[in-house]
VEXDOMAR-86048 format. One line per 10 residues: for each residue x, y, z of C-alpha. Coordinates in steps of 0.5 Angstrom, whole numbers, plus 500, padded with zeros to 3 digits. Each point is the difference from the previous one (the first is absolute). Example, Ala and Ser with C-alpha at 12.3 -4.5 7.8 and 13.67 -1.06 7.14 Angstrom:
# residues 2
525,491,516 | 502,507,498
***
This chain:
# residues 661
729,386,537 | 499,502,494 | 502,497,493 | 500,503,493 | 502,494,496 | 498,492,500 | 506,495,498 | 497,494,496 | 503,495,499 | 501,492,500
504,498,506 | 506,496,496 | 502,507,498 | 500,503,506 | 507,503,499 | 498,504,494 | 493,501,503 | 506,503,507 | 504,504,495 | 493,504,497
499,501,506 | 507,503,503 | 501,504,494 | 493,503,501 | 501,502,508 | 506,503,498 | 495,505,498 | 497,501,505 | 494,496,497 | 496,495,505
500,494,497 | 496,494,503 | 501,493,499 | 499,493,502 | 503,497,505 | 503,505,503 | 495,505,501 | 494,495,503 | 499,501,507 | 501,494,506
494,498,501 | 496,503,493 | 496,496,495 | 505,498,494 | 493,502,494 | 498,507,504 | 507,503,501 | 501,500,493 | 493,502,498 | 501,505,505
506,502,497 | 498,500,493 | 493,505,502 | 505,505,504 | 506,500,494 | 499,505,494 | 505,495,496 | 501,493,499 | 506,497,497 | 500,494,497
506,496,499 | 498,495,494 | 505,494,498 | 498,493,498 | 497,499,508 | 497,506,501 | 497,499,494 | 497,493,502 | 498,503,507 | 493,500,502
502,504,507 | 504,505,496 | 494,500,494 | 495,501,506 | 503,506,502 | 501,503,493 | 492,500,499 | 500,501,508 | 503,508,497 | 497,500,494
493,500,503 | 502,506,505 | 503,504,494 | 507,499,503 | 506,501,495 | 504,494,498 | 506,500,497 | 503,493,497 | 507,500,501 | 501,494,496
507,496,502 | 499,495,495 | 498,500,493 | 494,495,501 | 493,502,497 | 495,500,504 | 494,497,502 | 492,501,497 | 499,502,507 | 505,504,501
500,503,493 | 492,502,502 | 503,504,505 | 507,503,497 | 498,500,493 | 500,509,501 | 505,501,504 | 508,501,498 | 503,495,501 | 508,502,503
505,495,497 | 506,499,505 | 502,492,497 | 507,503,498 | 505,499,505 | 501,507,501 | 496,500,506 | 502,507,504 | 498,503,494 | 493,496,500
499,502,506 | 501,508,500 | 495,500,494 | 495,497,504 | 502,505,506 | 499,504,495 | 493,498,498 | 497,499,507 | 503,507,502 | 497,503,494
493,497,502 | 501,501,507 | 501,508,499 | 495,501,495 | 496,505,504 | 502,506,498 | 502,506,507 | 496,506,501 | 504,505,496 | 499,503,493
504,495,496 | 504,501,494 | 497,497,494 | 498,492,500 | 504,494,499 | 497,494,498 | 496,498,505 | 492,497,500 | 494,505,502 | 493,498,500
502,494,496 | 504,504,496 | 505,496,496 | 506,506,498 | 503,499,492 | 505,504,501 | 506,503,504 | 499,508,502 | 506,504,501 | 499,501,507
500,494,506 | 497,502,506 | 501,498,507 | 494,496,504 | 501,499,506 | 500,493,504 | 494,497,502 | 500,496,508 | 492,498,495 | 500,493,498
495,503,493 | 497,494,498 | 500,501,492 | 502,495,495 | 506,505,497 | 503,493,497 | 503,503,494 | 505,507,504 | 506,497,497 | 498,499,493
496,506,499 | 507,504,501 | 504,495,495 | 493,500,495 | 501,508,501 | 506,500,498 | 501,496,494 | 494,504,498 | 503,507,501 | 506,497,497
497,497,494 | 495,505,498 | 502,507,501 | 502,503,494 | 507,499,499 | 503,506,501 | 508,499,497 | 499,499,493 | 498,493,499 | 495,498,494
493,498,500 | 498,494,496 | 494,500,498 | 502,506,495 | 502,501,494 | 507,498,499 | 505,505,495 | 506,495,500 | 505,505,496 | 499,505,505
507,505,500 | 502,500,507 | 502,507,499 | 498,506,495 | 503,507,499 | 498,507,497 | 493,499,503 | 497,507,503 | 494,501,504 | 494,499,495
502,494,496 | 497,496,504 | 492,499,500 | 496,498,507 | 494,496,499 | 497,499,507 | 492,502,503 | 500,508,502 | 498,496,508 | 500,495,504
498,499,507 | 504,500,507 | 503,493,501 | 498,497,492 | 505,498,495 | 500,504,494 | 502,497,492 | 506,504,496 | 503,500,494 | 504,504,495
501,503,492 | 507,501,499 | 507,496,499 | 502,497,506 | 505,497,505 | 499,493,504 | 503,506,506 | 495,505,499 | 496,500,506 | 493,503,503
499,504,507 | 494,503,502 | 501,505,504 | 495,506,503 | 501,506,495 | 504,505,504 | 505,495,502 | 507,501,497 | 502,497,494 | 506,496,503
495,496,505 | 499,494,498 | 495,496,504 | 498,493,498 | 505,499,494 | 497,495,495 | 506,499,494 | 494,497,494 | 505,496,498 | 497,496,493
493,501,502 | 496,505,495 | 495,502,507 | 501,500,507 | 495,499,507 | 502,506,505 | 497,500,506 | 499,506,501 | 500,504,508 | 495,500,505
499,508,501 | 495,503,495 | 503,506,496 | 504,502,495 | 506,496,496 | 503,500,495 | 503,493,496 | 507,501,498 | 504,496,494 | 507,500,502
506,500,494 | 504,494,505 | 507,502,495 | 499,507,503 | 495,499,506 | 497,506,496 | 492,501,500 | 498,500,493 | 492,499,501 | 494,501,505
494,500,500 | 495,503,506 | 496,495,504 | 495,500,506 | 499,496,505 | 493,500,503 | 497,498,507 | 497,493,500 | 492,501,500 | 499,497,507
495,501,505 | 500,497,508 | 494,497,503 | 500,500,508 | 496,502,506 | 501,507,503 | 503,498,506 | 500,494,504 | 503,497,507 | 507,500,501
503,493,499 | 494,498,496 | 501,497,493 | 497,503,495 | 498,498,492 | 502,505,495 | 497,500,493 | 505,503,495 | 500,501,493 | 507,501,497
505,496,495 | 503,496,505 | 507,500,497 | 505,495,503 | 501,503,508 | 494,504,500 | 498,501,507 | 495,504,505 | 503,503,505 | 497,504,507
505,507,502 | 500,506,504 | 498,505,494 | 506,503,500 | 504,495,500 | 505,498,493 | 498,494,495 | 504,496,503 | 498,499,506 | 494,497,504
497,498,506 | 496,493,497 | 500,499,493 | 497,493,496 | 503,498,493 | 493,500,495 | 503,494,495 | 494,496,501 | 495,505,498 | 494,504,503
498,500,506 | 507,501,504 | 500,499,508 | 504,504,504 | 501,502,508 | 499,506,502 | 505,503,505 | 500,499,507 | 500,508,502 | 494,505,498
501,506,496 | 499,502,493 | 503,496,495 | 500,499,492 | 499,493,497 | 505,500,493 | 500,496,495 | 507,501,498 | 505,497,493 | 504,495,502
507,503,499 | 497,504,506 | 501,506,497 | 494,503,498 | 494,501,504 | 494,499,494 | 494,501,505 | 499,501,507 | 493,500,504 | 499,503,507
499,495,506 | 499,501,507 | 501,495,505 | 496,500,507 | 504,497,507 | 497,494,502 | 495,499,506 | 504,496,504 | 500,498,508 | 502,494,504
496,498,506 | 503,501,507 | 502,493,504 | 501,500,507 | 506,498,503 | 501,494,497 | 506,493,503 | 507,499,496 | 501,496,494 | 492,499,500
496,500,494 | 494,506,500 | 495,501,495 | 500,507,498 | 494,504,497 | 501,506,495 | 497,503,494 | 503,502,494 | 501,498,492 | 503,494,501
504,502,493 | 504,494,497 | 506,499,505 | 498,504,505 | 502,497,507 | 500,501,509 | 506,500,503 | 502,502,507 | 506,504,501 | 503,504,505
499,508,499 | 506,500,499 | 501,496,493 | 500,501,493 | 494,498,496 | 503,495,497 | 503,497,507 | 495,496,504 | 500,494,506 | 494,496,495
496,502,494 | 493,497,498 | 497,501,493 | 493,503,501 | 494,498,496 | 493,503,499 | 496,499,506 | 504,497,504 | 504,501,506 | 506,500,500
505,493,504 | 507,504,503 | 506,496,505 | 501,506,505 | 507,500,502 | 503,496,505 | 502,506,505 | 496,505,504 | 501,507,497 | 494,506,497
499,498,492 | 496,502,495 | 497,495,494 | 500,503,494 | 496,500,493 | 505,500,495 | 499,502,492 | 502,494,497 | 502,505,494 | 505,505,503
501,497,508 | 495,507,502 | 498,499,507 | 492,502,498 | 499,499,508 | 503,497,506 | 496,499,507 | 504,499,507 | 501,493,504 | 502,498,506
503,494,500 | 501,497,507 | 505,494,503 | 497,494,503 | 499,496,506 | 505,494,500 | 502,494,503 | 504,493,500 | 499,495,506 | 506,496,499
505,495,504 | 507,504,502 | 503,493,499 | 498,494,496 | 504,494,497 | 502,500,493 | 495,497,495 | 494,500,505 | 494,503,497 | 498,506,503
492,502,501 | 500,508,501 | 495,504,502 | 500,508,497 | 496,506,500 | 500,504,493 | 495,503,495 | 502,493,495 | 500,505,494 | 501,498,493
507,496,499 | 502,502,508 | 504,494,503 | 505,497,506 | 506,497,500 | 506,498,503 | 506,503,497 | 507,500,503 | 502,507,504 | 502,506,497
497,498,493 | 495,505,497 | 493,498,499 | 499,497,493 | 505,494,503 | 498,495,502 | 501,492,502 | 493,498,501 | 493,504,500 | 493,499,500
495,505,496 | 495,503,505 | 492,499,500 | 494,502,504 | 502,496,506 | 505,501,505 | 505,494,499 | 504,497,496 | 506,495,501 | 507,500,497
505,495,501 | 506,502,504 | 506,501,496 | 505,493,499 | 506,503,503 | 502,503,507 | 501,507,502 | 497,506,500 | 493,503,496 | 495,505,500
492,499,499 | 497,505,495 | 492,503,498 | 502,503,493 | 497,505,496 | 497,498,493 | 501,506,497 | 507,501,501 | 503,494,505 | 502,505,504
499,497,507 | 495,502,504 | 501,496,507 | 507,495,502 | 500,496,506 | 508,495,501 | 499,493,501 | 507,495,501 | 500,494,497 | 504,494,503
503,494,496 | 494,495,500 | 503,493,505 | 497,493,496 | 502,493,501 | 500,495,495 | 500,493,500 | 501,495,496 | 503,492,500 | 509,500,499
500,496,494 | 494,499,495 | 502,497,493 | 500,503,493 | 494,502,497 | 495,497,506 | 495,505,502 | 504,503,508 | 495,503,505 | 502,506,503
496,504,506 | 501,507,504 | 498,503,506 | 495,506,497 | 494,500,494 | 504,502,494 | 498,508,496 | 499,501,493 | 506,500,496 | 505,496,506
502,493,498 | 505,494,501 | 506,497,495 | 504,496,500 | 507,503,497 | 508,497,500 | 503,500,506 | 505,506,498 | 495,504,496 | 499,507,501
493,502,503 | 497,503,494 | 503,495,496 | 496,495,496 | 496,495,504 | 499,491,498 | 492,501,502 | 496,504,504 | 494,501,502 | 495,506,503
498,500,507 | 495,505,500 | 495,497,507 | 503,493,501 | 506,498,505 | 501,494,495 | 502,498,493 | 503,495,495 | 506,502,497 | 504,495,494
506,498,502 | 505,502,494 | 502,495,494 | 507,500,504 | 503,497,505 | 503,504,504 | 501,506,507 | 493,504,499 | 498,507,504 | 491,500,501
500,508,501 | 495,504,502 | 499,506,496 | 497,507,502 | 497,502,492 | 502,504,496 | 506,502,504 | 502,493,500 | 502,501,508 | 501,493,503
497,500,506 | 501,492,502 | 505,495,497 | 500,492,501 | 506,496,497 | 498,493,497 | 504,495,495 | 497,497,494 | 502,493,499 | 498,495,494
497,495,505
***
């Protein structure tokens, strides 16, 4: 089965460690987490390497023992060297250690050390699904939100958020800073745009006895000083000759645009000048001083705003998918991007986009589907398209190379060729299903064939190679996937507790085991199994109480049950012998009639204890038919009983009186 997030965490704080990941499986988000996702039968250190290397998040759940944690410090630099994102959720307020610091010290740490745990825990929903779903789908897009691209850190919120769509990928980046980049985008976009309602600047100069208000002032009063252009997207510098009210305001606004239009008010309050950002769209404007007692006009001044000098630097065309480099030169205002559209698409929208805040060169990934495209750089309000650049994109050459009829559940190498883009992967799926729905997945590497699971019923699939940018199918090939031959040589009849040797037929696949279970379970229950290897035997010990069982071969791929034969277990007839009497705290020599299994044992218990009570002394019988037990420290009527195992059935009971002499 696949798993999208890896729960870390110390074992004393299982219940947290069990709510996260509760609360993220009710999103439908897979979790895997120790024990309970550990295997019968596999190693405790590779299933949780494995673990590790398949998810595409790692949640660590930090407090004062996870902290000290060596186990839970080698699975944090376990998914740190292979790019795994981590996501500390610290539950106490402990600071971490050196070696935790090393590897931690750059990602966003989510505090849930307040009680509020429900909120805490739809914040990390939150984070983790935003992370998860951060492969955008495959249609034109609204302009970008904040995300990453190419390594792109984003500064700012645009105005539009679009949709990705989720990914079944485990996309191995280190995107440990998600949640913080909104909130740092958020204050900044808060923090630094211009302020639009009236509020002062203090790094101006200050007139402190400003009028609110003034009167009989018309049109021409009032002088505007202010450069004669400025460019899109910039700020400009007014100021005023004139007699002044603190509620007098400035808009700018285009030329043409009616007199009671207001757009981007700013009041001058006791401020001898003002900044302005000024629109994104090049063209005609006009700055208008506004009486604040009459919301009259009674200065303008024209202005011009220009297109920013900029020039984009990328190849003609390239491969669909394929990241290209892009150098750029432009102002680089907060929120600038680049951006790939269908030509005639509006500003706003998109098919990939980069932010640029960290200079030229900038990445970004072409689309999935060929055709003509443009490469834009575009104002970071969205708005405005500054400069574009034509692009074409050239399908991809992709081809899977066709299997022979292959055996369920087995593992197969599969050939392919193909761009091994960044979260590329195989799946197989029936014809039938979407891109995005599929029975295993794999991710692809240069060079490499590929290792799938095939399913585990018979049937015509298809294994398919899969855009890990907008889960495009680039190439799928047909498979033949056949039953196998099975078979159990087992007893019909056997006695409770005895051990089993059977003998079967099957193709061992990986995770394939038998087992007894009770009749009419499904095939991931279970009383006791055996994991299955090259040879054709395997032992299993009956089950402890009587009645009537199946014995199974069961896929590991899916435990659906391949083969099931019936077995009636009978109750188990022993002996025990013993002397009448024995004195407190003497050794007593108990014998019975059969040699021991593992697990079965004799005590001594009151006489009137219940049989799975508590027992004075015992001892295990595991091939012997004799034993020393300790009579108890009280004298008194006693109980030696031969008990099942875990089950505590009493197969044989002998009574015997303990006395002081």
């Amino acid at each position: 089965m696949a798993y999208d997030v890896f729960i870390s965490h110390s074992s004393k704080d299982k219940t947290i460690a069990d709510a996260v990941t509760a609360s993220l499986e009710q999103a439908k988000i897979r979790c895997w987490i120790a024990p309970r996702d550990i295997r019968p039968g596999d190693s405790w250190g590779g299933a949780i390497v494995e673990a590790i290397e398949s998810c595409r998040v790692m949640v660590v759940v930090f407090s004062a023992q996870s902290n000290s944690s060596k186990q839970v410090m080698r699975e944090v630099e376990r998914a740190v060297q292979h790019d795994i994102v981590v996501v500390p959720y610290r539950i106490e307020d402990v600071q971490p250690t050196r070696d935790m610091e090393y590897f931690l010290s750059s990602t966003h740490w989510l505090d849930a050390v307040s009680p509020e745990l429900d909120a805490h825990l739809q914040e990390l929903k939150a984070t983790v699904s935003s992370i998860l779903g951060n492969p955008k789908s495959a249609e034109i897009k609204s302009s970008p939100t904040l995300k990453s691209n190419a390594g792109q850190q984003p500064n700012v919120k645009p105005s539009a958020k679009p949709t990705g769509s989720p990914s079944p990928s485990k996309l191995p980046i280190l995107l440990t800073g998600l949640a913080l980049v909104f909130v740092l985008g958020f204050i900044s976009f808060s923090v630094l745009t211009p302020n639009n309602d009236g509020g002062d600047d203090p790094t101006q100069s200050v007139v402190s006895d400003r009028p609110e208000k003034l009167s009989a002032r018309s049109e021409g009063d009032i002088k505007l000083l202010a450069p004669d252009s400025v460019q899109a997207g910039a700020t400009v510098s007014v100021s005023w000759k004139g007699d002044v009210a603190a509620k007098d305001y400035i808009v700018i606004t285009p030329s043409d645009a009616a007199d009671h239009l207001k757009p981007s008010r700013k009041s001058i309050g006791t401020l001898s000048s003002i900044e302005h950002k000024v629109s994104s769209h090049p063209g005609k404007y006009q700055i208008r001083f506004f009486d604040a007692a009459k919301n009259t006009i009674i200065a303008r001044k024209p202005l011009t705003i220009t297109t920013p000098s900029i020039s984009l630097e990328a190849p003609a065309k390239g491969k669909a998918g394929s990241s290209i480099s892009v150098a750029w030169v432009g102002p680089n205002k907060r929120g600038d991007y680049l951006a790939i559209s269908t030509p005639e698409s509006p500003s706003k929208t998109y098919v990939n986009y980069a932010y640029i805040a960290k200079g030229s060169p900038t990445n970004i990934r072409l689309p999935d589907t060929e055709g003509k495209y443009e490469l834009r750089y575009v104002s970071g309000d969205g708005k405005s398209i500054w400069f574009t650049t034509p692009i074409e994109v050239d399908a991809v050459d992709v081809s899977i190379t066709k299997l022979e009829p292959q055996v369920a559940g087995a593992e197969v190498l599969v050939s392919w060729s193909g761009p091994a883009n960044k979260g590329d992967y195989l799946t197989v799926a029936e014809d039938t299903q979407s891109p995005k729905e599929y029975f295993s997945y794999r991710y692809v590497k240069a060079g490499e064939a590929t290792k799938l699971r095939l399913p585990a019923k018979a049937g015509i699939y298809q294994i398919r190679y899969i855009s890990g940018q907008n889960k495009t199918i680039w190439a799928n090939a047909p498979v033949e996937i056949q039953m196998p031959t099975i078979s159990i040589t087992a007893p019909k009849a056997t006695i409770a507790g005895t051990l089993l040797k059977l003998k079967w037929e099957g193709p061992a696949n990986r995770g394939d085991y038998i087992s007894i279970a009770e009749s009419e379970t499904q095939g991931k229950s279970y009383l006791t199994y055996r994991y299955l290897k090259a040879n054709t035997q395997a032992e299993l010990k009956a089950p402890q109480a009587p009645g009537e069982y199946v014995i199974r071969y069961v896929s590991g791929a899916d435990n659906s049950v391949w083969y099931e034969s019936p077995i009636s277990v009978t109750g188990r007839s022993e002996s025990l012998s013993a002397p009448d009497t024995a004195i407190v705290a003497k050794p007593l020599k108990v014998s019975w009639e059969n040699k021991g299994q593992q697990g079965e044992y004799v005590g001594i218990y009151p006489k009137d204890a219940a049989d799975d009570g508590a027992y004075q002394a015992f001892a295990y019988t595991n091939n012997k038919v004799t034993t020393n037990l300790k009579a108890p420290k009280e004298a008194g009527d006693y109980e030696i009983r031969y008990m099942s195992g875990n089950k505590k059935i009493v197969w044989a009971r002998k009574l015997v009186t303990v006395t002081a002499q």
